[in-house]
N, C-alpha and C positions, 0 to 999 in steps of 0.2 A: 504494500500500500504506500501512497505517496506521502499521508498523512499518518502521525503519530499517535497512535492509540491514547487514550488519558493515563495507562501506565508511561508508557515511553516519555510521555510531555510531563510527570511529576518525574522522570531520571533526569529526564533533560536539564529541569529548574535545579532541581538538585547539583547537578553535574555544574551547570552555572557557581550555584555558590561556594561551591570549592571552587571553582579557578578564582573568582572573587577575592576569597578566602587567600588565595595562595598567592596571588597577587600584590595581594595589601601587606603579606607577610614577607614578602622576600626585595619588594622597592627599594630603592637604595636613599628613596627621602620620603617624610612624609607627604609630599608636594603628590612626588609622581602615583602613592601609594592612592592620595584621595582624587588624583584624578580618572588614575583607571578603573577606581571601585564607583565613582560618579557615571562611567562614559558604560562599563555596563548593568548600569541598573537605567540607565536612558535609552539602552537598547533592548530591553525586554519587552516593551509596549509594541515597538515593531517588529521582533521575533513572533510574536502571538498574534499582531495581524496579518503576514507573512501566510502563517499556515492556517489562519482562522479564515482567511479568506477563498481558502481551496476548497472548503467546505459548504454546504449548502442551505445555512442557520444563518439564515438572516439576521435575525436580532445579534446573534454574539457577532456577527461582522461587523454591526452599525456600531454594538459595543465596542470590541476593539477598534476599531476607527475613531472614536471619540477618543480613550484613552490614548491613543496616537497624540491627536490633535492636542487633548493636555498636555503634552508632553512635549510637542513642539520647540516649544520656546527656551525649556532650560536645554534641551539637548544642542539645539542650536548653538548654547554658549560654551559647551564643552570643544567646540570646533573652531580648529584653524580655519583661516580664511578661504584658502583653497575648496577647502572640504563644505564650507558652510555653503560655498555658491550651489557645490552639485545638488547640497542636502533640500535647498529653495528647489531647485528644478525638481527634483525627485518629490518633492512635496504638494506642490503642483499640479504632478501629475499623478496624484493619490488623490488629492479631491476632485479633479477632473473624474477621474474613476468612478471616486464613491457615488459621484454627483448621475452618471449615466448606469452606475447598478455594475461596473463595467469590473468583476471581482477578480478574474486573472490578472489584470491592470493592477488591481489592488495590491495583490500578493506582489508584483513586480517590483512596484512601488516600494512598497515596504522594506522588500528585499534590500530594494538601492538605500534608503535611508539606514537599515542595519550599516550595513556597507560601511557607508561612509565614518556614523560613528566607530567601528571595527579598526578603521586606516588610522584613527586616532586615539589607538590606547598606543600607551607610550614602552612600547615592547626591551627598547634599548637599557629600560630604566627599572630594569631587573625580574619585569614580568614576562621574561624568557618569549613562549610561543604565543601568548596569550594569543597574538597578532592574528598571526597563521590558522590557529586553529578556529577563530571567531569567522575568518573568513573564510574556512571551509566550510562553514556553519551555513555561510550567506551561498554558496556558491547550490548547496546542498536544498537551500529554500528557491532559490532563481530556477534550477534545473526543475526541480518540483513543477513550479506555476509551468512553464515554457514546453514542459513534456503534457499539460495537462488540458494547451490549447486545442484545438478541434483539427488545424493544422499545425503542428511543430513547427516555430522555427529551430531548423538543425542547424544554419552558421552559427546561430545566437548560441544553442547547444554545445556545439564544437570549440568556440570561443569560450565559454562559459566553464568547459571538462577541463579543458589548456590553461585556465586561471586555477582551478581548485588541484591539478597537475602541480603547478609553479609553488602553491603555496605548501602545498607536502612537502616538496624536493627542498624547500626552503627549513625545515624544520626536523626532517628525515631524520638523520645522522642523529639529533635532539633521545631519539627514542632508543635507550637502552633493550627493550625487550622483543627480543628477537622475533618471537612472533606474530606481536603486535604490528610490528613494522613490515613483516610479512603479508599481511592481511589487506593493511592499506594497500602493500604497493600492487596486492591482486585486484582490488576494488579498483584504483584509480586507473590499471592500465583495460579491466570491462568496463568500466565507464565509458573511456577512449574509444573501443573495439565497437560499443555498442551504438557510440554515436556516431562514428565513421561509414555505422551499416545503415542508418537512420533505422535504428529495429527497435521501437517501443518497446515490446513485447519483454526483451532482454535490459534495455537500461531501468525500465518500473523497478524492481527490485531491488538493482543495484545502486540505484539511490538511496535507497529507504538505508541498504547496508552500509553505504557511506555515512550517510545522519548518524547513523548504531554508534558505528567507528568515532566517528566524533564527538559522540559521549565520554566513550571509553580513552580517546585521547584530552580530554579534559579531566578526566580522574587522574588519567598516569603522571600529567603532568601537576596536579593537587597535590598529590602526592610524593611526587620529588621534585618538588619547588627547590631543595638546595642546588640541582643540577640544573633544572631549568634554564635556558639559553645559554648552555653549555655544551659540544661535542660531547656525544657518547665516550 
């Protein structure tokens, strides 16, 4: 399934507040520590509309769309300038959405605002992958909506596999356990194979098992926060 069942979506939150957790525990100031535990508690609202919107519960769409829209305003402040332009555009094109019912749009949307806050947690500043692995998160939400159109876009897809690619290779080495890092590297390169073939059929699942993955590399990395953004 493309969407997370209500157990998987109470691992997921959980799984969140450990990196949170491990984040704020291993900063090398308290500056950077409260900024990145600020930039993901500002990206929860659009994690939930993301996938709330693949769904076909109107009322919790319009909810989570509100809760967005609360949220708007301090999450914008957490953001460099760069970041804040794309965050207006992306934002824009969330109420254009809401505004025509138009719910794939929405999840896109959402996806892009994750995004953006993601690009600015301060990874350098001792929150190791936090970076990487948040925007496996997002890449994992994007594929979702875009496999879920009535037509696929597959560049968008291809494009899309080749970013959550990049952000793995970027963090790989990161992951001491052998077989963890074997898992991903089978997911990431069916993800590839699957969107290469434009076969639905084959990449549905394999999404869902990337998302799994990305829990499971949010704990590993809770967990050895002292290695964290360190070569194996």
């Amino acid at each position: 399934m493309l969407l997370h069942n209500a157990m998987s979506s109470m691992v997921r939150f959980a799984g969140l507040c450990l990196v949170l957790w491990a984040g704020q525990a291993v900063a090398t100031t308290p500056v950077a520590a409260s900024h990145d535990g600020k930039v993901l508690a500002a990206m929860e609202p659009f994690e939930t509309l993301a996938e709330t919107a693949l769904t076909r519960h109107g009322k919790r769409i319009e909810s989570a769309y509100h809760a967005a829209q609360a949220n708007r305003a301090g999450a914008r402040a957490l953001l460099a300038e760069a970041h804040a332009g794309a965050f207006d555009v992306a934002f824009k094109r969330l109420d254009a959405a809401n505004a025509r019912q138009d719910h794939l749009e929405e999840s896109l949307a959402a996806s892009e605002l994750y995004k953006q806050l993601a690009l600015s947690l301060d990874g350098a500043a001792g929150a190791g992958a936090l970076k990487q692995v948040n925007l496996l998160d997002y890449a994992g939400f994007r594929l979702s909506a875009l496999l879920a159109a009535a037509a696929p876009d597959w560049q968008a897809i291809a494009a899309t596999v080749s970013e959550a690619n990049a952000d793995w290779t970027a963090i790989r080495q990161q992951v001491a356990n052998a077989k963890l890092q074997a898992r991903m590297d089978d997911v990431q390169r069916r993800l590839a194979e699957a969107a290469a073939r434009r076969d639905p059929v084959k990449l549905k699942p394999v999404i869902q098992q990337d998302l799994d993955l990305v829990d499971v590399l949010e704990t590993y990395f809770a967990r050895h926060k002292q290695t964290a953004g360190k070569p194996a």
